[in-house]
N, C-alpha and C positions, 0 to 999 in steps of 0.2 A: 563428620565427613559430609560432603554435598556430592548428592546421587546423581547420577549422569544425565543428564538436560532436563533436570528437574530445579523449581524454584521451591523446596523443602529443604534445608539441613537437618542431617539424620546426624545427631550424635551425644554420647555421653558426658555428664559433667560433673565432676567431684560434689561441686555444691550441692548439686543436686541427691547424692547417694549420703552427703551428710546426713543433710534433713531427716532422709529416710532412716538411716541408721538411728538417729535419736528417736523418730518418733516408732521403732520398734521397739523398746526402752518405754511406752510408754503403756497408758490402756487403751490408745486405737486398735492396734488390731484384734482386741478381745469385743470391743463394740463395734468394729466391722464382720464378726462373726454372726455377732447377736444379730444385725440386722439383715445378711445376708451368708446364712454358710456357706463357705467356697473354699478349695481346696487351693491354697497358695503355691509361688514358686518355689524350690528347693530354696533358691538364693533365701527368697525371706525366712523362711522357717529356720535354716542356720545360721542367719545372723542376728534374732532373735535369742534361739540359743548360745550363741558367742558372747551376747552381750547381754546376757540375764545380769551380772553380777554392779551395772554398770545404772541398775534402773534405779538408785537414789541419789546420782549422778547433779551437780545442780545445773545442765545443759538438759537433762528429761524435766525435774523438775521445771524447769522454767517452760520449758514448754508442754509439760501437762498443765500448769497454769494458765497456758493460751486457750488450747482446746478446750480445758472447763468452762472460759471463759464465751466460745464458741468463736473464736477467732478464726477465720475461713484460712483455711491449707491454701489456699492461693497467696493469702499475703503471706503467711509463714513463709513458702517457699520464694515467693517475691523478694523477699527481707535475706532468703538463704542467698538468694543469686547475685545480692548487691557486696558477698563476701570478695575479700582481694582476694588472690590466691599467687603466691601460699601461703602469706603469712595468715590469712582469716582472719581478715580486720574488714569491717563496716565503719567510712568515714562520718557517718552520724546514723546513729539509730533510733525510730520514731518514738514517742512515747507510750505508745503502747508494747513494747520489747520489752522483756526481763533485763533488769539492771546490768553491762556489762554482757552482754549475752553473745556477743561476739566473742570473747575472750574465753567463755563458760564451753563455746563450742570450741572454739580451737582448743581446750582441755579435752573434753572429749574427744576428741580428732586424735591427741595425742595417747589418753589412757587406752581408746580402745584398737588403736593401732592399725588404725583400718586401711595405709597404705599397702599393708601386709597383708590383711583381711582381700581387699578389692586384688590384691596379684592373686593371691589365693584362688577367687575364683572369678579369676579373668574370662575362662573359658564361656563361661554362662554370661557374661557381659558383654562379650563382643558374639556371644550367636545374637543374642536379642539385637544385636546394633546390625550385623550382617545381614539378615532378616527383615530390618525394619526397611533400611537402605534398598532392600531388594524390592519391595512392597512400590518401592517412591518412584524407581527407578523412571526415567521419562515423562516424570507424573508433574503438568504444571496446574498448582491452585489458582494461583494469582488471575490468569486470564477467567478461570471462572466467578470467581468472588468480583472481579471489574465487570463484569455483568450488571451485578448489581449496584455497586459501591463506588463503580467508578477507578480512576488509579491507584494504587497501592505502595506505598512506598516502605514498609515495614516488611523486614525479612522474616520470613516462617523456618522456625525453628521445632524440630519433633525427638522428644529426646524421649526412648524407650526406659521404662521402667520396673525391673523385677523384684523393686524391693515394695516399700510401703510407700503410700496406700496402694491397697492389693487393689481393691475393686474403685477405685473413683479417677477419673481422669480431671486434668488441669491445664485452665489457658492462663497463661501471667503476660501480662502487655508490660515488656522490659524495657529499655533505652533502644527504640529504632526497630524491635522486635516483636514479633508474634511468639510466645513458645506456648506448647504443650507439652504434658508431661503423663504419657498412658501408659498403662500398665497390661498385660496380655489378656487378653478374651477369656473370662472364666468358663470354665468346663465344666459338665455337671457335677453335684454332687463333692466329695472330696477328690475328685480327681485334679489333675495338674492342668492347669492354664493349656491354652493352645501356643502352639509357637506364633510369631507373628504373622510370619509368612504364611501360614495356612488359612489364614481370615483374613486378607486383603479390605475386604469390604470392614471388618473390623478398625484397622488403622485406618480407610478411607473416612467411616462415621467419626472416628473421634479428632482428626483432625477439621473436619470442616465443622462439625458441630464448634470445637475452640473457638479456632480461629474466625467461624460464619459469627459465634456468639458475642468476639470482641471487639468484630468489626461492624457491626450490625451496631453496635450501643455508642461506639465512635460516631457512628453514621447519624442515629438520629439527634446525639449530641451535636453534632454539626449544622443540624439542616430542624434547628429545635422547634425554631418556630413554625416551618410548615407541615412537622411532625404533630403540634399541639391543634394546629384545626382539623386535621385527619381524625384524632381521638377522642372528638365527639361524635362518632358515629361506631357503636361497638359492632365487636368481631364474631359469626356468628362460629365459634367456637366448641359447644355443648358443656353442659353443667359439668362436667368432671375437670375438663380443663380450664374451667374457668375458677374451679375451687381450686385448682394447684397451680394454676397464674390467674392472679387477682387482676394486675395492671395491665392493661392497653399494652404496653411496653411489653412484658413479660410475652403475654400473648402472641402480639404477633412476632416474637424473636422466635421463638419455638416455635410453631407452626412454619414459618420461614424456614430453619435449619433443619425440621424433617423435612421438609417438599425439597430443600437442597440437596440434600443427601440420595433423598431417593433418586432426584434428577442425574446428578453425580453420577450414581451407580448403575443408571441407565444406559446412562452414554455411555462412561469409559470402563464398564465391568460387564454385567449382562442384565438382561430382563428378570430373567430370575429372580440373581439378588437384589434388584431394589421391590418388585413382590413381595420375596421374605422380610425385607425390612418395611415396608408397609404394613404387611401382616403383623408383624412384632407390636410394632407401634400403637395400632390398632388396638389391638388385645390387652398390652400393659400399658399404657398410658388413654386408653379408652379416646383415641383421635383420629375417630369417625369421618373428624373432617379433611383429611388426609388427601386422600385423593381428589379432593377440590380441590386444596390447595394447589397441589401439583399443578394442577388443570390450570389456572388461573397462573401463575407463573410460569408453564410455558406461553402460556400466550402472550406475558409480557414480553417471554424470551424472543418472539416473534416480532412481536409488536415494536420492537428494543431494534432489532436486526432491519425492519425496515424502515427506519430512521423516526420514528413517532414518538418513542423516548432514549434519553439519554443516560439516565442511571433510576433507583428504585422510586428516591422521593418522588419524581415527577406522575408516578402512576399510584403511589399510596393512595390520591383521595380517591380513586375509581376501585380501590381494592377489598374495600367491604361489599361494595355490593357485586362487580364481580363474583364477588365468594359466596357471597348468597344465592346467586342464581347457577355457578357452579353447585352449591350443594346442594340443589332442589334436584338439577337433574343428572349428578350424580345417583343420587336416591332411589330413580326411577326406575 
């Protein structure tokens, strides 16, 4: 569905609940535990159990071969989205796909019966969709991300998700498309996910996070070369973010996508939540630098507004050191 004067589509997609159905069949969510215990949705936990008997299936096999492999769930689900529907045919499949695995899935599509399965509990898939839609409702990205980035002409797609992966969100750059693919705001403990709707700021973080992340890498793909003389001048970032993004590139995407989020949640939600999500930031990902950045990005945003620049590249090479003198006297 496309939420009312919003440039997000909020909706479900078969291809998308296949995937997940297989890779519940598989040993992700036993090593999504291990690394983060969290209490899942109903949906996943019974469709799990629906389709325990299915997990030497050669549609799991083939893709616990991928995961072993450490094939990123972005392409997996990229590869699900290029399925026709309904026959579940892939006009050509890359060479890295399990032999035939188009046909492996529409097996399984058929053994586990999941037409049946998804009416079954329709109810739980269209609150998550009612919810997300409510979330979007009047909400445009696009004008914010051309801020930065300039025009946009790729449509944002937000498809809510209560099956697997429980805890990890997903941008796939489709034909013409932005999607993401998130799953509810885990809740402490074993307790059950939040609904969508009651963490706004939740669906606002993982969509612009996606979408900021894959248009950001667009962008300096685009603008390559005067992105390469900017990145001899490093980011003053602190030792922990520099050991968990190595490159230039990584660095400043990330740094970018919190100061955006936070900005986001200033403007169109309250002071509070972009705090709390500074806070957050801060703490678990130890980025101190945080509220410089901000600092330094509204001033572009300023700066932007009174005609000095026209989109991000043109204020890159002034953007280290900005941040440096942002962080000094932040500090103080």
């Amino acid at each position: 569905m496309t939420t009312n004067d919003s440039d997000v589509s909020v909706r479900l997609d078969n291809r998308v609940r296949l995937i997940s159905a297989v890779l519940a069949c598989t040993r992700l969510p036993e090593q999504n535990q291990q690394r983060k215990p969290h209490g899942t949705h109903a949906h996943a936990r019974a469709t799990q159990k629906r389709l325990a008997d299915l997990r030497a299936h050669e549609a799991v096999v083939g893709m616990q071969t991928l995961l072993d492999r450490g094939t990123p769930l972005e392409a997996i689900f990229s590869l699900g989205m290029l399925l026709r529907l309904p026959e579940l045919m892939i006009d050509s499949l890359p060479p890295w796909a399990p032999s035939d695995w188009d046909d492996k899935l529409g097996d399984f599509y058929a053994c586990a019966d999941l037409t049946a399965w998804w009416n079954e509990e329709d109810d739980a898939w269209q609150k998550s969709l009612s919810e997300t839609a409510k979330v979007f409702r009047n909400v445009q990205l696009k004008p914010f991300f051309e801020q930065f980035f300039g025009g946009i002409t790729d449509s944002l797609l937000f498809i809510p998700n209560i099956s697997f992966p429980t805890d990890q969100e997903l941008g796939l750059r489709l034909a013409g498309t932005l999607a993401t693919i998130v799953p509810p705001r885990l809740a402490w403990g074993d307790s059950a996910p939040w609904p969508f709707d009651e963490d706004p700021a939740h669906v606002y973080r993982a969509a612009i996070t996606q979408y900021g992340r894959m248009l950001m890498h667009s962008y300096l793909r685009q603008h390559a070369d005067q992105a390469a003389a900017v990145t001899q001048n490093g980011l003053p970032v602190g030792d922990q973010l520099q050991a968990m993004y190595p490159t230039w590139e990584e660095q400043l995407t990330t740094v970018f996508l919190a100061a955006a989020v936070a900005i986001y949640l200033e403007d169109h939600v309250s002071q509070t939540e972009a705090n709390a999500y500074v806070l957050v930031e801060r703490k678990a990902r130890g980025m101190t630098v945080l509220p410089a950045v901000i600092h330094v990005l509204r001033r572009y945003l300023s700066e932007r507004e009174a005609g000095r620049y026209q989109s991000l590249i043109e204020f890159l090479p002034v953007f280290p050191k900005q941040l440096r003198i942002a962080a000094r006297l932040v500090s103080l």
